[in-house]
MOPAC internal coordinates of N, CA, C and O (Angstrom, degrees):
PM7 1SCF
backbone

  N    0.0000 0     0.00 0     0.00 0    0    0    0
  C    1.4462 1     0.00 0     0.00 0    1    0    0
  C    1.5270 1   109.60 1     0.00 0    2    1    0
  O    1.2310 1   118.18 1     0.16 1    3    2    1
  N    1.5443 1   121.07 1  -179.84 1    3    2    1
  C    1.0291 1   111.68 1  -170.94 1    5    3    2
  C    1.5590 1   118.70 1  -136.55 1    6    5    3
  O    1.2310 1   112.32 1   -87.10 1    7    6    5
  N    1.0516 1   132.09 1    92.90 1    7    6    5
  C    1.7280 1   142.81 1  -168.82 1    9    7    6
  C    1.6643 1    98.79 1   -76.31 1   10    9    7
  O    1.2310 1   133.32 1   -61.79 1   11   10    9
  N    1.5532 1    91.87 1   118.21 1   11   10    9
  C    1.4973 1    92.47 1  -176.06 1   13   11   10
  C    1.7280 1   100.53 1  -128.51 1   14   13   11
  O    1.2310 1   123.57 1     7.89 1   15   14   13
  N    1.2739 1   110.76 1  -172.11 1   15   14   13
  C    1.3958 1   114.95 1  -165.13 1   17   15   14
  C    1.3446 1   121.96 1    15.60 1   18   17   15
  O    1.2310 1   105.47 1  -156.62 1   19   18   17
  N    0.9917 1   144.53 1    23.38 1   19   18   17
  C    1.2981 1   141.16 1   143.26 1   21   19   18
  C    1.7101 1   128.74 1    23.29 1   22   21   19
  O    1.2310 1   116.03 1   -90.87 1   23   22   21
  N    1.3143 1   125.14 1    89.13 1   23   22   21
  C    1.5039 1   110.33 1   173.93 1   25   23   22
  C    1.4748 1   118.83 1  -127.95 1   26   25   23
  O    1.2310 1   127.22 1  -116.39 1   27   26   25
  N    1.5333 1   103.71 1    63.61 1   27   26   25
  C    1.1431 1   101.46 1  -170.91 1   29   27   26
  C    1.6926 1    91.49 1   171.52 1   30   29   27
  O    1.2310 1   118.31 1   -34.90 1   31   30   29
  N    1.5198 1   120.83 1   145.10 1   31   30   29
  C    1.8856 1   122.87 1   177.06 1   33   31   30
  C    1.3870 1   101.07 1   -53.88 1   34   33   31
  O    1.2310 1   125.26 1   -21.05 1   35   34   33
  N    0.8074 1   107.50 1   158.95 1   35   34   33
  C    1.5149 1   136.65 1  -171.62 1   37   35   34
  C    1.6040 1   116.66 1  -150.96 1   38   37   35
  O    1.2310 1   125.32 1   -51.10 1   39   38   37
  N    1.8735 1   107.39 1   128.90 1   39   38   37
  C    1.3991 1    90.57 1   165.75 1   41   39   38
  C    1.5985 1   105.72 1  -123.67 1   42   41   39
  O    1.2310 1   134.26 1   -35.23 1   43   42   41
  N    1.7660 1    90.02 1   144.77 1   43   42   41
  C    1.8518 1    84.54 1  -166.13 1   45   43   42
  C    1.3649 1   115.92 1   -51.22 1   46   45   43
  O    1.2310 1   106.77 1   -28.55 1   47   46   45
  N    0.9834 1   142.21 1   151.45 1   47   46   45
  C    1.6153 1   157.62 1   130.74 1   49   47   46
  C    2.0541 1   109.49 1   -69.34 1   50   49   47
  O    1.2310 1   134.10 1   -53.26 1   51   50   49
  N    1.7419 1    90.34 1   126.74 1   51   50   49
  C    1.2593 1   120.96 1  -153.52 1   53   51   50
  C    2.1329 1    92.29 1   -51.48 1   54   53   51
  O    1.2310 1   119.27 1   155.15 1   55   54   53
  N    1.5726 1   119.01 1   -24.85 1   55   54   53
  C    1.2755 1    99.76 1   175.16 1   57   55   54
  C    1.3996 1   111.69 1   -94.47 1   58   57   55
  O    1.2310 1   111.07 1   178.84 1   59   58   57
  N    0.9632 1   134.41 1    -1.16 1   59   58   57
  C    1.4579 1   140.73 1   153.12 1   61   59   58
  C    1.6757 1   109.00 1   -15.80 1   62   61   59
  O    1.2310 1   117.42 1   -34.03 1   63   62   61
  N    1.2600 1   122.52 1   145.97 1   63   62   61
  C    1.9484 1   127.17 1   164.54 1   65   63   62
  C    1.8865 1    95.31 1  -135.66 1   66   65   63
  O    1.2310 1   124.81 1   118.98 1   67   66   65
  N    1.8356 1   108.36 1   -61.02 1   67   66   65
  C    0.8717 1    94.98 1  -153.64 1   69   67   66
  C    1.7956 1   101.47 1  -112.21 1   70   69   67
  O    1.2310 1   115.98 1   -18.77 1   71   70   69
  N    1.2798 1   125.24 1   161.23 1   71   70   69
  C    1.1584 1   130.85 1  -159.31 1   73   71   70
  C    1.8916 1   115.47 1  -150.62 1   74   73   71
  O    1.2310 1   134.10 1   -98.66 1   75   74   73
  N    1.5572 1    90.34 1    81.34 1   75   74   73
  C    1.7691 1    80.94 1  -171.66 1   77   75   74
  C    1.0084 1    91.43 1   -98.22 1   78   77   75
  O    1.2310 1   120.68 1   -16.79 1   79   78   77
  N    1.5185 1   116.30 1   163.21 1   79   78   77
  C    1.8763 1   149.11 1  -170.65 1   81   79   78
  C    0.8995 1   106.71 1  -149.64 1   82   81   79
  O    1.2310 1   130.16 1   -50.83 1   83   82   81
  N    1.8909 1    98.01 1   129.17 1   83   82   81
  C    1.4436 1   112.12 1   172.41 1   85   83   82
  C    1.5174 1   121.24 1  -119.18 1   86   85   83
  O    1.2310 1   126.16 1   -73.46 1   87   86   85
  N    1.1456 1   105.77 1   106.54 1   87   86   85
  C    1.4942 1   120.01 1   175.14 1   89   87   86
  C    2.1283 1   103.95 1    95.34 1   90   89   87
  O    1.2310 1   118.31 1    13.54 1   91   90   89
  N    1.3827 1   120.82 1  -166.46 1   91   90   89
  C    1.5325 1   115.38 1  -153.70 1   93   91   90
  C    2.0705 1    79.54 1   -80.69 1   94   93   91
  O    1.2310 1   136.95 1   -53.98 1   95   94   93
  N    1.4247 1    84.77 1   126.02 1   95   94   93
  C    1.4563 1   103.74 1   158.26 1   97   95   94
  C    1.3219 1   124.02 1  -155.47 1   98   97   95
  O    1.2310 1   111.09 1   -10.20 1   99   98   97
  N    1.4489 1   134.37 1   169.80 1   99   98   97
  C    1.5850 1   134.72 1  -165.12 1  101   99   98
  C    1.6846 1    87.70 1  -120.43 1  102  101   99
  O    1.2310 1   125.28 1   -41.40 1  103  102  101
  N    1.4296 1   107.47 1   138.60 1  103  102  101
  C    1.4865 1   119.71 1   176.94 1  105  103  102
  C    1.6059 1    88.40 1  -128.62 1  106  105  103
  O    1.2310 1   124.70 1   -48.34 1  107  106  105
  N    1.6748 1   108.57 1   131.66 1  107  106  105
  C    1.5978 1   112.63 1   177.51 1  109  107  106
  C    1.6754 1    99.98 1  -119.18 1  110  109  107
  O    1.2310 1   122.75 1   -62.33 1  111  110  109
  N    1.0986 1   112.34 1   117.67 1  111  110  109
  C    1.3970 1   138.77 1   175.17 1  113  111  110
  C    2.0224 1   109.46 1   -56.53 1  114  113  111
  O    1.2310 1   110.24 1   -65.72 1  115  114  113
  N    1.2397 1   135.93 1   114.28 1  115  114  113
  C    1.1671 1   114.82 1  -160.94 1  117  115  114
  C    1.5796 1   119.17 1   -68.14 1  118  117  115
  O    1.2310 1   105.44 1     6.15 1  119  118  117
  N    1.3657 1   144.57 1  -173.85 1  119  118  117
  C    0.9070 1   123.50 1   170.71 1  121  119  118
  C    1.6256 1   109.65 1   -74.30 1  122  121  119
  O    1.2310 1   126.96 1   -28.39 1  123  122  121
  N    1.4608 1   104.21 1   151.61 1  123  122  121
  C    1.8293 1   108.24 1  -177.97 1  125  123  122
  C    1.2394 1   117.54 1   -67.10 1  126  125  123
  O    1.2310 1   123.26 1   139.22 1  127  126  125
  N    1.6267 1   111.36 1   -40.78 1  127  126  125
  C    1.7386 1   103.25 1   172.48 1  129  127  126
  C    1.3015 1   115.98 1   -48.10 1  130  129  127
  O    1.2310 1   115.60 1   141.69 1  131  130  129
  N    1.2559 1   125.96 1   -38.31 1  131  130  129
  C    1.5318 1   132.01 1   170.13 1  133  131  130
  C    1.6699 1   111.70 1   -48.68 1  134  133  131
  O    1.2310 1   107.18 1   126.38 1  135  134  133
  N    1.2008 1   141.49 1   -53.62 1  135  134  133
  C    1.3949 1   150.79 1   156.73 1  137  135  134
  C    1.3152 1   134.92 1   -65.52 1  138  137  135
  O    1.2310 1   111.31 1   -12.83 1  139  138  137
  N    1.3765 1   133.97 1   167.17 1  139  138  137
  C    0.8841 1   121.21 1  -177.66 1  141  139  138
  C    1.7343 1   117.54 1   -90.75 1  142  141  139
  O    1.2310 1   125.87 1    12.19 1  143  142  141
  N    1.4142 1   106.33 1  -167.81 1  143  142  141
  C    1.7007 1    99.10 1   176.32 1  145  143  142
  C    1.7164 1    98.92 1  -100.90 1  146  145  143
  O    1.2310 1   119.75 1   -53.93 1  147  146  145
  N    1.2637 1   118.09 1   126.07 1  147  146  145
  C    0.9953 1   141.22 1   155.87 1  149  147  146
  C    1.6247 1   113.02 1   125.57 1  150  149  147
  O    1.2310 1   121.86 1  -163.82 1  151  150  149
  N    1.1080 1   114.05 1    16.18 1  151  150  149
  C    1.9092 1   141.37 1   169.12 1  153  151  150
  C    1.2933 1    95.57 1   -51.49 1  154  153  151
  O    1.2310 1   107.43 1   -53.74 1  155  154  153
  N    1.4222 1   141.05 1   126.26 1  155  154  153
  C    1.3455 1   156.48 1  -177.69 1  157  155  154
  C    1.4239 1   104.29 1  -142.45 1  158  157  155
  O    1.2310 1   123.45 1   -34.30 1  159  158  157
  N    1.2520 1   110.98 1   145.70 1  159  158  157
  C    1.6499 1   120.57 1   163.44 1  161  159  158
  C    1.7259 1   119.70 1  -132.44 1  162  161  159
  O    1.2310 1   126.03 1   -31.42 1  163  162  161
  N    0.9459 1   106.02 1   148.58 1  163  162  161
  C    1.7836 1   106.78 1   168.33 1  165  163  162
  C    1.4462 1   100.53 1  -101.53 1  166  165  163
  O    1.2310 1   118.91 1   -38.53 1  167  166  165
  N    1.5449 1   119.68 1   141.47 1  167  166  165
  C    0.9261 1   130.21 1   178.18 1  169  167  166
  C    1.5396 1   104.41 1  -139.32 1  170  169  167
  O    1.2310 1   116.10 1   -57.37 1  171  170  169
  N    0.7930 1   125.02 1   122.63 1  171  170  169
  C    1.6886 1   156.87 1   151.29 1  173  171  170
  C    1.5726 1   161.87 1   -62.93 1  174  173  171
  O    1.2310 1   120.00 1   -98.81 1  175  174  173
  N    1.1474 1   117.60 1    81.19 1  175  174  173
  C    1.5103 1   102.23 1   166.74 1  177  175  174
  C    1.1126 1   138.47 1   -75.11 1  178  177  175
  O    1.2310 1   126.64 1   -97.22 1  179  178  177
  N    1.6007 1   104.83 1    82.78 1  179  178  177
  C    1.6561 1   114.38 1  -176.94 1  181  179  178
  C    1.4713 1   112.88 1   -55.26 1  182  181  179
  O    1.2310 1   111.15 1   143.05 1  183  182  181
  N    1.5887 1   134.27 1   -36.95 1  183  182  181
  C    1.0977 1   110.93 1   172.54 1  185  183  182
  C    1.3740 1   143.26 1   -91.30 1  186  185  183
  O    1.2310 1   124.47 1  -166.83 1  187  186  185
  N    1.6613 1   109.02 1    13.17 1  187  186  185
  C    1.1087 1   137.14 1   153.37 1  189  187  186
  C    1.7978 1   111.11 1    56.72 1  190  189  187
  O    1.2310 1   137.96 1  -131.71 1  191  190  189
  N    1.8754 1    82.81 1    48.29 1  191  190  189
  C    1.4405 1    95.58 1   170.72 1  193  191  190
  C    1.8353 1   101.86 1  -137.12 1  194  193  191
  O    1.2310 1   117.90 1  -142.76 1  195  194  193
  N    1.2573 1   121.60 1    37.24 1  195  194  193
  C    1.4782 1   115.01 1   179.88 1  197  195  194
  C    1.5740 1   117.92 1   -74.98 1  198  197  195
  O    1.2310 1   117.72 1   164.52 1  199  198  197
  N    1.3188 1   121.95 1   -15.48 1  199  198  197
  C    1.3794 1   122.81 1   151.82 1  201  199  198
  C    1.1091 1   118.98 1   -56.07 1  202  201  199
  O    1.2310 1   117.98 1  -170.94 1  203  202  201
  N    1.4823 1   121.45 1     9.06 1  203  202  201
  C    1.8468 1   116.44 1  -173.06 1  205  203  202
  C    1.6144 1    94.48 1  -131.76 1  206  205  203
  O    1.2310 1   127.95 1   143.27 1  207  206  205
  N    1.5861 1   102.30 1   -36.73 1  207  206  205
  C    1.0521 1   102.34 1  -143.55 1  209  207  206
  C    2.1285 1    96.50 1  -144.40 1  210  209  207
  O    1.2310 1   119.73 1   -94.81 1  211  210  209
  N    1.4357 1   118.13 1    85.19 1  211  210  209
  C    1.4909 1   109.85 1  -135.75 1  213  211  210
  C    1.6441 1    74.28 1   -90.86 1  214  213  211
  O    1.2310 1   129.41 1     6.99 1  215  214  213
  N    1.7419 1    99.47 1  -173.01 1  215  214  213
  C    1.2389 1   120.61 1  -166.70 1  217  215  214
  C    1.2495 1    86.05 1  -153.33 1  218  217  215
  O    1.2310 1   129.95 1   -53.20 1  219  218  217
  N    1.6575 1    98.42 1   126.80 1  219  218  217
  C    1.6720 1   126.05 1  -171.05 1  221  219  218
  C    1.5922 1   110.81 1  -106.41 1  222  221  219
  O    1.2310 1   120.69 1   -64.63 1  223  222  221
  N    1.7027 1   116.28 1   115.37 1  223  222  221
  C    1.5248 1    99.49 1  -164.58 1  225  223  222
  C    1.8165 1    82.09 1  -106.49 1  226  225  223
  O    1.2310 1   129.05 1   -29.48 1  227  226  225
  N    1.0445 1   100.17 1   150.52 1  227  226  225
  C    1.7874 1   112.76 1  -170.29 1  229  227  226
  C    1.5446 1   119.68 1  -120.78 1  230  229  227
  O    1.2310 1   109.26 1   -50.79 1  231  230  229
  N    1.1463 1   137.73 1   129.21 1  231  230  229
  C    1.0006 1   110.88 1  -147.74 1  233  231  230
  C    1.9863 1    85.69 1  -121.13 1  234  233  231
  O    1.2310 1   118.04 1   -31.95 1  235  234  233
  N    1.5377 1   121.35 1   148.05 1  235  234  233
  C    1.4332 1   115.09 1  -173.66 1  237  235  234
  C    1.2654 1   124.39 1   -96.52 1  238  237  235
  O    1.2310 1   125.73 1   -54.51 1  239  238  237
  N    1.9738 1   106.60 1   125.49 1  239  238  237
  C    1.4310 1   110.93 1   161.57 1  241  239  238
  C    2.1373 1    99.69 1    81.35 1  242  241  239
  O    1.2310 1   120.64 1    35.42 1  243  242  241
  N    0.6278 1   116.38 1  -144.58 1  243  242  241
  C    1.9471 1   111.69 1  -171.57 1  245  243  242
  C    1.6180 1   109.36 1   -84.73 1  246  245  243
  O    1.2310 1   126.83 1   166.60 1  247  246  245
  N    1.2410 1   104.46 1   -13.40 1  247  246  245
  C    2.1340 1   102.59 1   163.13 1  249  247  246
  C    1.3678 1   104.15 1   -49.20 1  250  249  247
  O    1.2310 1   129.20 1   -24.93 1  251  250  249
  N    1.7491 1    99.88 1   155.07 1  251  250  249
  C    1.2060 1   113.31 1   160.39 1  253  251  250
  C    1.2850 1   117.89 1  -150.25 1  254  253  251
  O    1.2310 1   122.85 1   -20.27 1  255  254  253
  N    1.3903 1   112.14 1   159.73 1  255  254  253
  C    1.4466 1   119.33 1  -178.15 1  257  255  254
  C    1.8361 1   106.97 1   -96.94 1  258  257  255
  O    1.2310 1   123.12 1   -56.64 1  259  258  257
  N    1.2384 1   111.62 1   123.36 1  259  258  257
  C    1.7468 1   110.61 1  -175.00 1  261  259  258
  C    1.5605 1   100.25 1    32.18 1  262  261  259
  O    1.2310 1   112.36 1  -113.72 1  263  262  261
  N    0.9293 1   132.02 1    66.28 1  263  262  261
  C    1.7337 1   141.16 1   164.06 1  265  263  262
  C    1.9711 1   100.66 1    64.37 1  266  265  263
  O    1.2310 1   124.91 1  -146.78 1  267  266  265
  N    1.0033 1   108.18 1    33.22 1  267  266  265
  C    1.3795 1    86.65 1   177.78 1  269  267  266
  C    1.8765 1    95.84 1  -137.84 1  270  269  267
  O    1.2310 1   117.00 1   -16.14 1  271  270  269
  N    1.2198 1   123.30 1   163.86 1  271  270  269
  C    0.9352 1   126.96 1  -179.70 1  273  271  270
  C    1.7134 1   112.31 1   -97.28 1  274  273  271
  O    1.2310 1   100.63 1   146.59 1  275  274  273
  N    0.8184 1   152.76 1   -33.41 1  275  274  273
  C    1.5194 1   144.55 1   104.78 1  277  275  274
  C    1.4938 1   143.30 1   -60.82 1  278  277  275
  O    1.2310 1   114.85 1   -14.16 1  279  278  277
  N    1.6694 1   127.36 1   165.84 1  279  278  277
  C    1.2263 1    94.45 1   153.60 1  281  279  278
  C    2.1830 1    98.65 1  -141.80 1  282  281  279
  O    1.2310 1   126.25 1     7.72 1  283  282  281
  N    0.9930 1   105.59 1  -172.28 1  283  282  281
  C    1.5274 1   117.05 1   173.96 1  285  283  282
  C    1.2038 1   110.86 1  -109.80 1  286  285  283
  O    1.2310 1   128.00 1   -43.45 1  287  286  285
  N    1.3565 1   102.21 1   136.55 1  287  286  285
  C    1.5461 1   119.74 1   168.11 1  289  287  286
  C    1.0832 1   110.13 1  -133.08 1  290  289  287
  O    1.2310 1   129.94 1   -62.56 1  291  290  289
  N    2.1955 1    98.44 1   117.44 1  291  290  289
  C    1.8834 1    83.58 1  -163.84 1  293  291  290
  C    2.1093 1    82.64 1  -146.39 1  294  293  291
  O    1.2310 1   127.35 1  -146.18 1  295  294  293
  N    1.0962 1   103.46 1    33.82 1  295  294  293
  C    1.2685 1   104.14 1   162.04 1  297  295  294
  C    1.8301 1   115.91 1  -108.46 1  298  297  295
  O    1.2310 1   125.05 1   -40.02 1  299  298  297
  N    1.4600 1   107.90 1   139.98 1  299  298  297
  C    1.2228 1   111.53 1  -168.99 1  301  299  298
  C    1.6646 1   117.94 1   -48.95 1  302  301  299
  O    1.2310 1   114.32 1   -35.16 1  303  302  301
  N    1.0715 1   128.36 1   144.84 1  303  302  301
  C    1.2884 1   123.71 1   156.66 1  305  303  302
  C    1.8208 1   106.02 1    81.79 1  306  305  303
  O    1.2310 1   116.21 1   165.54 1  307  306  305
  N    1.5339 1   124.81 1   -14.46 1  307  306  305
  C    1.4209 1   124.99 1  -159.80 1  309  307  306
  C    1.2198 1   112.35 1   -80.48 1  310  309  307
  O    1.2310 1   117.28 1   -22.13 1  311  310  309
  N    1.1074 1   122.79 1   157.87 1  311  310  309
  C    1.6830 1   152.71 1  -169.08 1  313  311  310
  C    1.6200 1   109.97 1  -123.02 1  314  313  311
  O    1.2310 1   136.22 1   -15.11 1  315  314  313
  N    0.4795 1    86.21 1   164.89 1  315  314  313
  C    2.1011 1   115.73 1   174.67 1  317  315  314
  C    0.8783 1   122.92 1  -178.02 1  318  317  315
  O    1.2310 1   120.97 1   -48.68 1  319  318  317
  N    1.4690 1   115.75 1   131.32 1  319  318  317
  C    1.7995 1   127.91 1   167.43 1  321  319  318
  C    1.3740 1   102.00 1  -106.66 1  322  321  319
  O    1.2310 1   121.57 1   -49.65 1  323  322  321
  N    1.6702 1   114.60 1   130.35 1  323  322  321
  C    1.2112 1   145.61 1   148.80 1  325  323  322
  C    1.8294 1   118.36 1   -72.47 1  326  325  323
  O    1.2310 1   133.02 1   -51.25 1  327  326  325
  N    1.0547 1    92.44 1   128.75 1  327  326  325
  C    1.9364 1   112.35 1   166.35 1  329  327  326
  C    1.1534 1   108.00 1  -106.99 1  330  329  327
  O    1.2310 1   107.30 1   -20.64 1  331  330  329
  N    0.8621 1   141.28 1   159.36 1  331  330  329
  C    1.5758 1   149.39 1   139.79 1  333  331  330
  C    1.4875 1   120.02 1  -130.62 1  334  333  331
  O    1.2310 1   132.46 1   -85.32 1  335  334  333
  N    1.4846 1    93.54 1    94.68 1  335  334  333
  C    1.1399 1   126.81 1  -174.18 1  337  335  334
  C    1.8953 1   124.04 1   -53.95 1  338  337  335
  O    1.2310 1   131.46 1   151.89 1  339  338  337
  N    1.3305 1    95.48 1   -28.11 1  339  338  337
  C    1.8860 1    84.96 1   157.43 1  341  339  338
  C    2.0619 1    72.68 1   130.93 1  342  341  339
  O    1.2310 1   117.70 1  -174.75 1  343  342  341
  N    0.8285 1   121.99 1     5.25 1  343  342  341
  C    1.8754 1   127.14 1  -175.47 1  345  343  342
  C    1.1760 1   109.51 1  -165.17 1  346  345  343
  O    1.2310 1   107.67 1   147.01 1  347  346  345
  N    1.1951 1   140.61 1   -32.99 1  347  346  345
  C    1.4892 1   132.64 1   163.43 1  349  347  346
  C    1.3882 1   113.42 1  -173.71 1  350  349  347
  O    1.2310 1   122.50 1   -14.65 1  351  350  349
  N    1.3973 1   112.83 1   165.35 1  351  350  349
  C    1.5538 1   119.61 1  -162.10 1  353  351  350
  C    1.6800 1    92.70 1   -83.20 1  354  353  351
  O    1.2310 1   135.64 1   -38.68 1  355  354  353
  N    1.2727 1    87.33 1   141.32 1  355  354  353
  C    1.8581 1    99.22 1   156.23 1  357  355  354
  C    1.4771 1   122.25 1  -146.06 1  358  357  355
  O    1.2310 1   128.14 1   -41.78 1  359  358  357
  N    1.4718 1   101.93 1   138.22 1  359  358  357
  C    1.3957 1   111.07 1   179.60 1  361  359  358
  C    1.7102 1   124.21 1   -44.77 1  362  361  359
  O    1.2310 1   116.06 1   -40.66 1  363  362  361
  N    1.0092 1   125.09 1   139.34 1  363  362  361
  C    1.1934 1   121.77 1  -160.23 1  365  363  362
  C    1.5024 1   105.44 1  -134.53 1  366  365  363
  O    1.2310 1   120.10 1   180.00 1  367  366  365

């Protein structure tokens, strides 16, 4: 499904794909044991001000995203797709 304009954190829901955000918000990725392996999301700065105003994707409980337990998104207009590879999410 697709979560759009966003004004306020959000944590994905397992039918979730796409995930736009508007203005500084935290998006928490669910935990992976909960999902399957190969679960990806697009995530978004629809209002294409995260250089002012970043968007924190979080990852839940001992997951991680490329070894880190969050990350920042603070370039205007940017996206990222998440995998979760069956042990931890990676940028894609």
């Amino acid at each position: 499904s697709v979560a759009t304009g966003l004004t306020s954190n959000y944590v994905a829901n397992i039918g979730d794909y796409y995930i736009g955000v508007n203005g500084a918000r935290k998006v928490t990725l669910p935990l992976g044991s909960s999902i399957s392996t190969g679960k990806s999301y697009v995530i978004k700065d629809e209002a294409g001000n995260a250089s002012a105003f970043s968007v924190l994707l979080q990852a839940s409980g001992s997951d991680l995203i490329d070894g880190n337990s969050n990350v920042t998104m603070a370039l205007n207009n940017i996206s990222l797709t998440t995998l979760w590879t069956g042990t931890r999410w990676s940028l894609i």
